[in-house]
FITOR-688422 format. One record per residue: x, y, z of N, C-alpha, C in turn. Coordinates in steps of 0.2 Angstrom, whole numbers, padded with zeros to 4 digits, m for minus. Example, Ala and Ser with C-alpha at 12.3 -4.5 7.8 and 13.67 -1.06 7.14 Angstrom:
<pavos>
     npx     npy     npz    capx    capy    capz     cpx     cpy     cpz
    0066   m0028    0039    0062   m0022    0039    0066   m0016    0039
    0064   m0011    0035    0068   m0005    0036    0064    0000    0039
</pavos>
This chain:
<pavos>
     npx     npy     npz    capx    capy    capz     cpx     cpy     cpz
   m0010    0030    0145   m0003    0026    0146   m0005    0019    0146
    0000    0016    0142   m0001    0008    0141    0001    0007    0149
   m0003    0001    0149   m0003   m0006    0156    0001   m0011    0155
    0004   m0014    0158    0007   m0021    0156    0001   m0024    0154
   m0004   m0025    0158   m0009   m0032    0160   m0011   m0031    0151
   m0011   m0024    0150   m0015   m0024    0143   m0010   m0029    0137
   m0003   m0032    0136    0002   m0033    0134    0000   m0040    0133
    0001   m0043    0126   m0003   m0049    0123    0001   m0055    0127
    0009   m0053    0128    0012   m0057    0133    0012   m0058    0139
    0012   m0052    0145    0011   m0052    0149    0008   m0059    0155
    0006   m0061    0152    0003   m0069    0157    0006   m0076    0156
    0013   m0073    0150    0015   m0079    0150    0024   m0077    0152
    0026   m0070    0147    0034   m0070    0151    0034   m0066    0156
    0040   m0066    0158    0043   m0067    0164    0047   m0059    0165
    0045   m0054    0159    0049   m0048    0159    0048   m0044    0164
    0041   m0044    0164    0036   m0038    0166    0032   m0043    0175
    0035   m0038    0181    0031   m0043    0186    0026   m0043    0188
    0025   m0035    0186    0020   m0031    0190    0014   m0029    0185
    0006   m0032    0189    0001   m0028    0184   m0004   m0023    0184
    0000   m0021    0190   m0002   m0014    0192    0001   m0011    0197
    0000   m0003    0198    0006    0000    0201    0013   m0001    0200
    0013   m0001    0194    0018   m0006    0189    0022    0002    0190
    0020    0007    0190    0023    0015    0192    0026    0017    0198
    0024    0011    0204    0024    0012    0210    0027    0004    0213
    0032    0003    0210    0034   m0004    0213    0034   m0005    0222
    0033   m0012    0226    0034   m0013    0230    0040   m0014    0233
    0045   m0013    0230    0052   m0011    0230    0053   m0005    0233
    0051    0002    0230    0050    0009    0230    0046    0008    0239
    0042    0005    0239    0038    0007    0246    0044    0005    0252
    0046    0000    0250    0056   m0001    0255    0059    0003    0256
    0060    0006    0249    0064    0012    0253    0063    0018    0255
    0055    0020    0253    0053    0025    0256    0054    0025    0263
    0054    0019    0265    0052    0016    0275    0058    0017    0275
    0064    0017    0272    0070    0015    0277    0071    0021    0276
    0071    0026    0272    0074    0034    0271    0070    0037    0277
    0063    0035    0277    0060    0040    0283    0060    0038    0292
    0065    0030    0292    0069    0027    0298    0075    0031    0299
    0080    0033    0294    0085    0036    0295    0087    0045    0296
    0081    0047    0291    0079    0052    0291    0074    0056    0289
    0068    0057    0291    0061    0059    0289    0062    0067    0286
    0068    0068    0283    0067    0075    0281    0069    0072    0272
    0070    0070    0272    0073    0066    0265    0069    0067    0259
    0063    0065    0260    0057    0065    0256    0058    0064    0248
    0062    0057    0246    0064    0056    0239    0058    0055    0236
    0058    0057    0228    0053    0057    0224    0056    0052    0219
    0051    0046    0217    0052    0041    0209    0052    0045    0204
    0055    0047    0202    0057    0047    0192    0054    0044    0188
    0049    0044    0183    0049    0040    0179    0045    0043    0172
    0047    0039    0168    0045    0042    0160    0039    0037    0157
    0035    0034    0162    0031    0030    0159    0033    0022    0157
    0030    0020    0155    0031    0012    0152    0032    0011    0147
    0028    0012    0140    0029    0011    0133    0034    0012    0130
    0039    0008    0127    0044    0010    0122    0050    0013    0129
    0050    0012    0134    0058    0014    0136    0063    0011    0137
    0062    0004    0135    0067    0000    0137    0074   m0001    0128
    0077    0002    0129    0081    0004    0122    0088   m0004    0122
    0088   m0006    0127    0092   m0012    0126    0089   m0019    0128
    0091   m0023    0125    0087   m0032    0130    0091   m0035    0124
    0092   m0042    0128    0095   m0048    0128    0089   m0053    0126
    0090   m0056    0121    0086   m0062    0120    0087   m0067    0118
    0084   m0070    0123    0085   m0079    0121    0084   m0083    0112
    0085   m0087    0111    0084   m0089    0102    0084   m0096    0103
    0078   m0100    0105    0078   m0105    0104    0074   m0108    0100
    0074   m0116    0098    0069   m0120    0095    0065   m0120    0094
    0059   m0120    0088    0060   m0121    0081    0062   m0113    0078
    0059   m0109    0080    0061   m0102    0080    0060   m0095    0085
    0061   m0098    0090    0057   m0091    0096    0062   m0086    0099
    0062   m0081    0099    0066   m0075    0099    0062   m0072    0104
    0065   m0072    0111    0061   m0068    0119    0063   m0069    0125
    0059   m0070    0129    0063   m0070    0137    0058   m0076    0139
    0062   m0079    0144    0057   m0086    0145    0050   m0087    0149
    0048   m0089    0148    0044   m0092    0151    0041   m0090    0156
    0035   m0088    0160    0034   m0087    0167    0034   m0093    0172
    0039   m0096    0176    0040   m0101    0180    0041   m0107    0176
    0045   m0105    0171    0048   m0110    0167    0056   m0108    0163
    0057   m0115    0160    0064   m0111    0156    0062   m0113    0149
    0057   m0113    0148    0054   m0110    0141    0055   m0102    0136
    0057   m0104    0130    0058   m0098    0128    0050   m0096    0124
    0049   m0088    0124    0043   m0088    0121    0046   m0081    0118
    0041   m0081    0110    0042   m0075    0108    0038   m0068    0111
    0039   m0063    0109    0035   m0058    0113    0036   m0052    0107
    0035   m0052    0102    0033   m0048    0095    0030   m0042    0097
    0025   m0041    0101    0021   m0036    0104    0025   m0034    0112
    0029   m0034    0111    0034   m0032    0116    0032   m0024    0122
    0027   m0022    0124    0025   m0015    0123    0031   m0011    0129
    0035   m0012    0133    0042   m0009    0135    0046   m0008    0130
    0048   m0015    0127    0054   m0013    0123    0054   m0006    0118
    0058   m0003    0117    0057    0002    0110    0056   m0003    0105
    0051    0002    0097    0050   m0002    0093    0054   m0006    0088
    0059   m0003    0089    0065   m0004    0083    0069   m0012    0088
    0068   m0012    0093    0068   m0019    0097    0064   m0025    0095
    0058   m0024    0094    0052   m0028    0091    0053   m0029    0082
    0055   m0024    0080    0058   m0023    0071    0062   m0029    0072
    0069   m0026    0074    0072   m0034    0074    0072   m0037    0076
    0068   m0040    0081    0067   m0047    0083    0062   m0052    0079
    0057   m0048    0076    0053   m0051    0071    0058   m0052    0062
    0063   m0048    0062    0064   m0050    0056    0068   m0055    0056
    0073   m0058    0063    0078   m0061    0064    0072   m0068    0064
    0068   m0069    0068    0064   m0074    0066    0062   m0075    0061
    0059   m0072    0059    0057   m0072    0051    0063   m0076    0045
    0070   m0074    0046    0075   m0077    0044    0077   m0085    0047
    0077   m0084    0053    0079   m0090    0056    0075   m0097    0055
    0069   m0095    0051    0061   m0100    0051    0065   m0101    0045
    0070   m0097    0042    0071   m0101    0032    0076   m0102    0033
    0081   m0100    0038    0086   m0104    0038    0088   m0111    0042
    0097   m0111    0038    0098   m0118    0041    0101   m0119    0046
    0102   m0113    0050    0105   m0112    0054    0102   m0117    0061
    0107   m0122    0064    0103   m0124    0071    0103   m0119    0075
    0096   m0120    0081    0097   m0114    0085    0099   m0119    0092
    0099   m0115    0097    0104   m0118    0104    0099   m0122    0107
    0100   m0130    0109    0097   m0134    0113    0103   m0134    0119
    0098   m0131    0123    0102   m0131    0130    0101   m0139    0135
    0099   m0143    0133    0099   m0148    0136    0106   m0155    0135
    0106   m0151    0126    0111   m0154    0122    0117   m0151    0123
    0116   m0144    0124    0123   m0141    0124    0127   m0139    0113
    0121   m0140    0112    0119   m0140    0104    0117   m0134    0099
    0118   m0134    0091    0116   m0128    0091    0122   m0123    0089
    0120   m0119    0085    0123   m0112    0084    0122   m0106    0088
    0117   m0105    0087    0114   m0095    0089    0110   m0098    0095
    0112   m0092    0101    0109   m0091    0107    0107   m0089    0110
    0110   m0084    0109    0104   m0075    0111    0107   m0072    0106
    0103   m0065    0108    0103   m0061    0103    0105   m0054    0109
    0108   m0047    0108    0108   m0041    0110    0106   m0037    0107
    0102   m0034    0110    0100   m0028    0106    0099   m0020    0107
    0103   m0015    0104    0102   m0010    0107    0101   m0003    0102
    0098    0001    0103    0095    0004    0099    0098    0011    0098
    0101    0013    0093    0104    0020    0091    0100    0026    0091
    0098    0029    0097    0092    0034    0095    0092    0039    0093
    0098    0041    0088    0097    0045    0081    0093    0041    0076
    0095    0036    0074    0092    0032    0069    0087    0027    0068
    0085    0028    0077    0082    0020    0077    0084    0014    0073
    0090    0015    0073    0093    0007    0070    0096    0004    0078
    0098   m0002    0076    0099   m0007    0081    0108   m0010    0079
    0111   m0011    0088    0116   m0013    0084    0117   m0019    0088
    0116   m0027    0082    0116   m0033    0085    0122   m0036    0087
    0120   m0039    0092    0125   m0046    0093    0122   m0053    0094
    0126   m0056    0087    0124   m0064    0089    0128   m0068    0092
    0124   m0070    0099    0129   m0075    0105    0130   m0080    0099
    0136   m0083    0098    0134   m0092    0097    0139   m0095    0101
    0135   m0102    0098    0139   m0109    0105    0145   m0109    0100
    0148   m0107    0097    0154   m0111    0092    0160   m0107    0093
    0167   m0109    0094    0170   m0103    0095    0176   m0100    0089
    0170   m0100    0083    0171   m0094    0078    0163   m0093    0074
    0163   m0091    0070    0159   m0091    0062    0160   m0095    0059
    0151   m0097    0056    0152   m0102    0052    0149   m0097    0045
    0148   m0101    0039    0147   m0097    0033    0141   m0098    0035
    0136   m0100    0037    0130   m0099    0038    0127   m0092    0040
    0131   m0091    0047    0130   m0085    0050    0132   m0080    0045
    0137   m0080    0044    0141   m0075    0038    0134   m0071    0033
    0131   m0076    0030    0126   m0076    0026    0121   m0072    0031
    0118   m0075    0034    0112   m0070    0040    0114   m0065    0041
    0119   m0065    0041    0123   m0056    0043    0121   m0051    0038
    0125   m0054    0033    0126   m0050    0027    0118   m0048    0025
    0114   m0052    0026    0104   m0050    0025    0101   m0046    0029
    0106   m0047    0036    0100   m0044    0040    0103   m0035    0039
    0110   m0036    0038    0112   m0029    0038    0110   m0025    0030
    0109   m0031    0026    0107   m0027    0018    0098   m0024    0022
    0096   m0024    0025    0089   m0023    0027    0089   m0019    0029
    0094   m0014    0032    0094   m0005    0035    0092   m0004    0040
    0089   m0010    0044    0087   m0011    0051    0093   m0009    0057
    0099   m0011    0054    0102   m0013    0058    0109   m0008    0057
    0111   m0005    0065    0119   m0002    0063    0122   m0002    0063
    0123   m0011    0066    0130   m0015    0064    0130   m0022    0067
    0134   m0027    0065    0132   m0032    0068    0138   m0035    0070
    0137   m0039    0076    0143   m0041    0079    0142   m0047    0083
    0146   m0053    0083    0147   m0058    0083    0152   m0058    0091
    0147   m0063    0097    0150   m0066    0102    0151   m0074    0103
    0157   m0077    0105    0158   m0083    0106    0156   m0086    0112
    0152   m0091    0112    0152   m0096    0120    0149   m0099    0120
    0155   m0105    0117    0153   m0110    0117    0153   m0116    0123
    0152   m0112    0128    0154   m0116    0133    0148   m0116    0137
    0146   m0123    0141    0140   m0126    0143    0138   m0121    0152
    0135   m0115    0150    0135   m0111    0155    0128   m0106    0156
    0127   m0104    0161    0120   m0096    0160    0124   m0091    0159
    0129   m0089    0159    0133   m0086    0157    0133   m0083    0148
    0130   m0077    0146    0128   m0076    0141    0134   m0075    0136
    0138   m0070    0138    0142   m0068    0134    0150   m0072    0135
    0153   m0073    0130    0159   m0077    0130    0166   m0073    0130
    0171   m0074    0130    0178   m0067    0129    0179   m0065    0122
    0177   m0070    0117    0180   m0067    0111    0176   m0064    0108
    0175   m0060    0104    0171   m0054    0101    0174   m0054    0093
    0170   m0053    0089    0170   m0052    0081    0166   m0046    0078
    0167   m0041    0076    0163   m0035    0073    0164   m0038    0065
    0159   m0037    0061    0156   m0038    0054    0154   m0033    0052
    0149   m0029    0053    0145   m0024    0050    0145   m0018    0052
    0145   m0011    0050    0142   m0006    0053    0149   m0001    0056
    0146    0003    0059    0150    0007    0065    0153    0001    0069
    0157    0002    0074    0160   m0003    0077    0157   m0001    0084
    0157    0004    0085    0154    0007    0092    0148    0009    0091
    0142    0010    0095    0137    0014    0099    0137    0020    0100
    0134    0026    0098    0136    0031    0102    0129    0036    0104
    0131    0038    0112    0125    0040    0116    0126    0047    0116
    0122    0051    0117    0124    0060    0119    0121    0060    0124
    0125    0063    0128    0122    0065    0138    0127    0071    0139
    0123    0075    0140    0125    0083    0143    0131    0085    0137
    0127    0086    0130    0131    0087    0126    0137    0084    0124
    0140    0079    0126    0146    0073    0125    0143    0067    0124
    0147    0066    0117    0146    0059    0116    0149    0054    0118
    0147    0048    0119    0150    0044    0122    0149    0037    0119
    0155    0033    0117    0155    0027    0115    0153    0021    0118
    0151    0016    0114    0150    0010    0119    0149    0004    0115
    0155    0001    0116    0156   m0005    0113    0149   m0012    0117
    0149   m0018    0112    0143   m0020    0115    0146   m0026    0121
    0152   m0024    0121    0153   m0030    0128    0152   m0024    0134
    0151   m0019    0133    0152   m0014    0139    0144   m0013    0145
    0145   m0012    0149    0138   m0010    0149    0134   m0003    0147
    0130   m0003    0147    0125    0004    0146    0118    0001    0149
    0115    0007    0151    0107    0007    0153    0105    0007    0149
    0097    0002    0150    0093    0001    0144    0087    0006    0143
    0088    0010    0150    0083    0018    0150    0085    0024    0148
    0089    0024    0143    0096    0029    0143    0093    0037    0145
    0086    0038    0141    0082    0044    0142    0083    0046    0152
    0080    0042    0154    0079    0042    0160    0085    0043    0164
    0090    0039    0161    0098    0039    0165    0101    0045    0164
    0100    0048    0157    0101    0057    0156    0100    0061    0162
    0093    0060    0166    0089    0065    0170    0094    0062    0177
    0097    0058    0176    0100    0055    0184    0105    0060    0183
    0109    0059    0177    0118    0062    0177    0115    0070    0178
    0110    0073    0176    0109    0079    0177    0107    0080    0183
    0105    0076    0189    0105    0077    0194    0110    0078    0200
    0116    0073    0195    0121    0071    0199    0127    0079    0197
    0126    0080    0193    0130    0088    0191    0127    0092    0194
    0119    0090    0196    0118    0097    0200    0122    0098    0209
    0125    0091    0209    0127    0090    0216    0135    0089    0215
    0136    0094    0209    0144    0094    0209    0148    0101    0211
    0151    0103    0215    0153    0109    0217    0158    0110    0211
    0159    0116    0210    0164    0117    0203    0172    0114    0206
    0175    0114    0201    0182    0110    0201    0184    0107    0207
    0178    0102    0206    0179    0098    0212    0185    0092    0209
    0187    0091    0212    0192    0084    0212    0188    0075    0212
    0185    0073    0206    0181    0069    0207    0184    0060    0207
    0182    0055    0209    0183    0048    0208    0177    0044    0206
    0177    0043    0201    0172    0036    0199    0174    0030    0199
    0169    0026    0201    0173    0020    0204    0165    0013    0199
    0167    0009    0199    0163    0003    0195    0160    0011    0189
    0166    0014    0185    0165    0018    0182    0161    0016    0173
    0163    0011    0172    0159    0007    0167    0162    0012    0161
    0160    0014    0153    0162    0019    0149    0165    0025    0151
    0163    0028    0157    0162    0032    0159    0158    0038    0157
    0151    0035    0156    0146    0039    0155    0145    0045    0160
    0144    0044    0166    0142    0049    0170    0149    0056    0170
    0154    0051    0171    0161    0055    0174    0162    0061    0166
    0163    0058    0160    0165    0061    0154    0159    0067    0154
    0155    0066    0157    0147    0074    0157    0149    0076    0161
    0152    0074    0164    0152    0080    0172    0159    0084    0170
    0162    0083    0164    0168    0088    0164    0168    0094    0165
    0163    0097    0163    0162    0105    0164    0162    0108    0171
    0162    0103    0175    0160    0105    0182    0165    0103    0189
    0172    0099    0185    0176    0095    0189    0184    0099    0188
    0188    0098    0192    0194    0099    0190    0201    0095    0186
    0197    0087    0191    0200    0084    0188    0196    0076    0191
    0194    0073    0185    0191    0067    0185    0193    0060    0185
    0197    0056    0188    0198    0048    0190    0193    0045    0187
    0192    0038    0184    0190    0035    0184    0193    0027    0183
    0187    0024    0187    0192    0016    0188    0185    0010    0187
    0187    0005    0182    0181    0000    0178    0189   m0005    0176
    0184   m0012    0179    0189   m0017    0176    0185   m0021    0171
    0184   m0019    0165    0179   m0021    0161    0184   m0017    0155
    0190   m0021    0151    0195   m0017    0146    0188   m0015    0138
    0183   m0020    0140    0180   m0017    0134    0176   m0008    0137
    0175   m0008    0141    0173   m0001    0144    0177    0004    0141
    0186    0004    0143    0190    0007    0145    0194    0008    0139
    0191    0003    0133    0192    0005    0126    0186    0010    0124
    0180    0008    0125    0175    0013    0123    0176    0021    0128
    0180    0021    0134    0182    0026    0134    0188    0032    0132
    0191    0026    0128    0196    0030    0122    0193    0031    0119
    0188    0033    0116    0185    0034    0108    0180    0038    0111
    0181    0039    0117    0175    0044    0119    0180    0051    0120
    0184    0050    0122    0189    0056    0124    0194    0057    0119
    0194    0054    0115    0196    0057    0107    0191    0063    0105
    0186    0062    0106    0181    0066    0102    0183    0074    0106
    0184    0072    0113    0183    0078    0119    0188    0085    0115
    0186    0091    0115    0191    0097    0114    0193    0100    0118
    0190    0097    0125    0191    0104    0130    0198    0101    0136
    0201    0103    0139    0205    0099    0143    0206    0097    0150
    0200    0095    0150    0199    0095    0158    0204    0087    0160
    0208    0087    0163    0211    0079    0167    0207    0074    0168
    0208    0069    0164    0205    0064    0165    0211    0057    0165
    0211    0052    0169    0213    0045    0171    0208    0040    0171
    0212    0033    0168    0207    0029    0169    0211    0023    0169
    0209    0020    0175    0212    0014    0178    0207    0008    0176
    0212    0002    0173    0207   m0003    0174    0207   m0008    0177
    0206   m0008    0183    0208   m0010    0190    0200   m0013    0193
    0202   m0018    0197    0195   m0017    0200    0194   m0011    0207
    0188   m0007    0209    0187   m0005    0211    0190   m0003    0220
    0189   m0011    0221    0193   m0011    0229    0201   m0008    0229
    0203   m0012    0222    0209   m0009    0224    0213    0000    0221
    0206    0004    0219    0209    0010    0218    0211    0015    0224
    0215    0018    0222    0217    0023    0231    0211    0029    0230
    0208    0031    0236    0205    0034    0238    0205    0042    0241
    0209    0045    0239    0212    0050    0239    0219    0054    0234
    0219    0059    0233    0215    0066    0238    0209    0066    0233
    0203    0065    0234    0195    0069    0230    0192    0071    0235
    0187    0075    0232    0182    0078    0238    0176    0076    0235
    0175    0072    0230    0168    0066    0226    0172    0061    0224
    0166    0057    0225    0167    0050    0225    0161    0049    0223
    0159    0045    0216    0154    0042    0215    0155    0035    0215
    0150    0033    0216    0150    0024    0213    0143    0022    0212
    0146    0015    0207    0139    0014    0204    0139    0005    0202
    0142    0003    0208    0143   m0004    0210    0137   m0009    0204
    0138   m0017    0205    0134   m0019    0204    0128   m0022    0207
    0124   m0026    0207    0117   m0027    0210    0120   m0030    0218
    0126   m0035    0219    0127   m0034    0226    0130   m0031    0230
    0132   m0024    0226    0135   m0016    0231    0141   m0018    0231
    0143   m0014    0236    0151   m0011    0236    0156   m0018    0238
    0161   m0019    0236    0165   m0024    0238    0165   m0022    0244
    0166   m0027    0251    0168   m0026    0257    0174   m0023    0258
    0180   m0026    0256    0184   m0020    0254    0185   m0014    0255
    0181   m0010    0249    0181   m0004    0245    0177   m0001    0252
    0171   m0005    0252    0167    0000    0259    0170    0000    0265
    0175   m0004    0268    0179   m0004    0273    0184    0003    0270
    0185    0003    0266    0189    0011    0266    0185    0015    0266
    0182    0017    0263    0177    0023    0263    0173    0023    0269
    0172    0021    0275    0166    0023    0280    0173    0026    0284
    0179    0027    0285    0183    0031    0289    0185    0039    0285
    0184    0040    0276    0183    0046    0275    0181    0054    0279
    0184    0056    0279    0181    0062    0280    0182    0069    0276
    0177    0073    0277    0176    0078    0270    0175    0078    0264
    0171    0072    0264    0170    0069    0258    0163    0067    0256
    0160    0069    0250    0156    0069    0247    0155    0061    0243
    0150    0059    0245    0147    0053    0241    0142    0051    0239
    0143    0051    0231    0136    0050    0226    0135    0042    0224
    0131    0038    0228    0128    0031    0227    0124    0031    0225
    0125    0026    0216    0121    0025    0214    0119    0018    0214
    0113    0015    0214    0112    0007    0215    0106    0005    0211
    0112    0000    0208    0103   m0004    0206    0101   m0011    0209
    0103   m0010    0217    0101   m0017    0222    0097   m0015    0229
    0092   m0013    0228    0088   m0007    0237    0095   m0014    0241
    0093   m0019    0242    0097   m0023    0248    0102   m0022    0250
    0106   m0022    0244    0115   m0020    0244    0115   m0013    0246
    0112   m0008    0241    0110   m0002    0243    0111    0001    0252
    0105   m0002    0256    0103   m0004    0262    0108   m0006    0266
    0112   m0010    0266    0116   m0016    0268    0123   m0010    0268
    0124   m0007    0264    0131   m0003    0262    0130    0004    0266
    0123    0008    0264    0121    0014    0269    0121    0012    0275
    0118    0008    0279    0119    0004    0285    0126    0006    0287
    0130    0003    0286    0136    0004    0290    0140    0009    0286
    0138    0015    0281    0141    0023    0282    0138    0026    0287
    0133    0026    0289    0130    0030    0294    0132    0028    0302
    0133    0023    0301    0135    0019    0308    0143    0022    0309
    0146    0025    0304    0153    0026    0305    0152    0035    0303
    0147    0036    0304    0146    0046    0305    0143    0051    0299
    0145    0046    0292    0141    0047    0288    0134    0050    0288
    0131    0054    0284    0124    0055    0284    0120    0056    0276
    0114    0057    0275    0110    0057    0270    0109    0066    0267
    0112    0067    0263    0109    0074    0260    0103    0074    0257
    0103    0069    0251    0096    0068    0247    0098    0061    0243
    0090    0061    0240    0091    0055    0239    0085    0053    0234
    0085    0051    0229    0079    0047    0223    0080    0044    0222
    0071    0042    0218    0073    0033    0216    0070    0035    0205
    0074    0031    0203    0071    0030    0197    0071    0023    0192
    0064    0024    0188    0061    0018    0187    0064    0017    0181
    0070    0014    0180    0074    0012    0174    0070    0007    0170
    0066    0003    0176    0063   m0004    0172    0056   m0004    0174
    0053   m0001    0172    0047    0000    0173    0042   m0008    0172
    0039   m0012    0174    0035   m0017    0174    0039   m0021    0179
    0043   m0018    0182    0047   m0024    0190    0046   m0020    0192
    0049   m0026    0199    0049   m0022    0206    0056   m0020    0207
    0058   m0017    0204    0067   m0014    0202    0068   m0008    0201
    0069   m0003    0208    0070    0004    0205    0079    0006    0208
    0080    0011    0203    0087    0013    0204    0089    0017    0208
    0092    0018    0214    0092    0023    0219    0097    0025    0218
    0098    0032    0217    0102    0039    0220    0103    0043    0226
    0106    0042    0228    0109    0046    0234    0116    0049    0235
    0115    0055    0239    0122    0059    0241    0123    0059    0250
    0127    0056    0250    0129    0056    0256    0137    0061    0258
    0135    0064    0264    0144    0067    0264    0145    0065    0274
    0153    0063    0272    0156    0065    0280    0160    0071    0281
    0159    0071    0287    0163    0078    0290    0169    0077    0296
</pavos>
């Protein structure tokens, strides 16, 4: 199994933390300690599919004179990273062919000093029927220029790609993506299979960049579904998990305030034949009603549950709750005060979606009575 430390870039970005136990982060050893403070019968196991080639989405920067990659270790230097050994390959395909372009073209690339510049990052996510990619070019300008036009049109005549879509923001910010959105090329959507249903995903939406791995999560999470249960999802996102779990639910809520999600959930449930009840609120999460379900999932972002949202759910009772987290702290910080209010721990895993950090996703079921 490849190593980070082996990885030509490794001592210079900033992707990868860890250069060893790179499969055991010092993350993971956290939460072991608090799952065996709160409950020593728990005994979670890490998940993981290894290192090489499993990271199927990443964001990259595009700066001056040509360099496509993540920055710099303790720097804001952009560096390329061609030998990418995480990314999938079809990630390193296009990010050398786009450089390759960008070296003959006349496109300016982004000086963030200047606030200057066309092209800024790049998106990239990988189709894993095809292994083709469906890009997005940030730019700082708030439309298309004929230059772009032209790059597009090359990168997509080259079959690399399965489709290409243009983001705006031009606005002086870390803030990557902008509000307006343009599709040029390709399929319009993404589409992933999990538990036999497809599921679209436009490229403002999120998705996991482990998808493989994120599979083995939602099949975990159906194994902790009682039949025609009455479910809710909440920071539902496309609704990847909820749309797989129909075979198992009665009737399934869903609520994501992200309208690009909640389009790519319409094209998902187009596809659907069977008829199970499905809602989808585009609301934010604190202010969905909380009843009548007997699940609850959620799948908050890196700071955990809005205070809010977690102040209604720790008085629930006969309610099962599936948390999913990608922040141990918030994580931590949020289980803290369901247990304090009578809540308990059923089970609980971690899984390494990012393998080369100290960043694992934790799973847990929690129910009150």
């Amino acid at each position: 199994m490849d190593q980070p430390s082996r990885c030509p870039h490794f001592s210079r970005c900033s992707g990868c933390e860890l250069d060893q136990n790179f499969l055991n982060p010092p993350v993971w050893q956290e939460a072991l300690a608090y799952f065996q403070k709160v409950d020593p019968s728990l005994a979670p196991q890490l998940m993981t599919l290894g290192f090489s080639q499993t990271r199927t989405k990443a964001k990259l920067a595009v700066r001056p004179p040509s360099e496509i990659g993540l920055f710099k270790r303790g720097a804001h230097e952009v560096i390329s990273i061609p030998h990418c050994l995480v990314h999938h390959s079809a990630i390193n395909r296009a990010a050398l062919l786009l450089k390759t372009e960008l070296a003959q073209s006349p496109i300016p690339l982004y000086n963030e000093k200047t606030n200057s510049g066309h092209l800024r990052y790049l998106q990239l996510a990988v189709d894993p029927k095809t292994e083709k990619v469906q890009l997005v070019l940030v730019l700082n300008t708030p439309h298309s220029t004929p230059q772009i036009e032209t790059l597009s049109q090359t990168l997509f005549a080259s079959r690399l790609f399965h489709s290409i879509w243009l983001n705006f923001q031009p606005a002086s910010t870390n803030k990557i993506f902008g509000d307006a959105w343009q599709h040029l090329h390709g399929e319009p959507f993404l589409w992933q299979k999990i538990n036999d249903t497809q599921i679209a995903f436009h490229p403002a939406a999120f998705s996991q960049a482990h998808f493989t791995l994120f599979e083995k999560m939602v099949h975990q999470i159906e194994a902790w579904i009682p039949p025609q249960s009455t479910l809710l999802e909440l920071y539902a996102g496309v609704g990847a998990i909820g749309l797989s779990l129909r075979h198992k639910a009665k009737q399934i809520h869903l609520v994501e305030n992200n309208p690009y999600a909640h389009l790519s959930f319409q094209q998902s449930l187009a596809r659907l034949e069977d008829p199970t009840p499905f809602s989808y609120l585009c609301i934010d999460a604190k202010d969905a009603p909380l009843s009548p379900y007997d699940t609850l999932i959620v799948d908050p972002p890196r700071k955990g549950l809005d205070p809010t949202l977690l102040h209604s759910i720790a008085p629930l009772k006969n309610t099962q709750l599936i948390y999913v987290s990608c922040g141990f702290e918030s994580f931590r910080k949020d289980t803290e005060t369901l247990l304090a209010s009578g809540w308990k721990f059923e089970n609980a895993a971690g899984y390494l979606l990012f393998p080369g950090t100290n960043h694992v996703e934790i799973l847990a079921r929690l129910t009150s009575s």
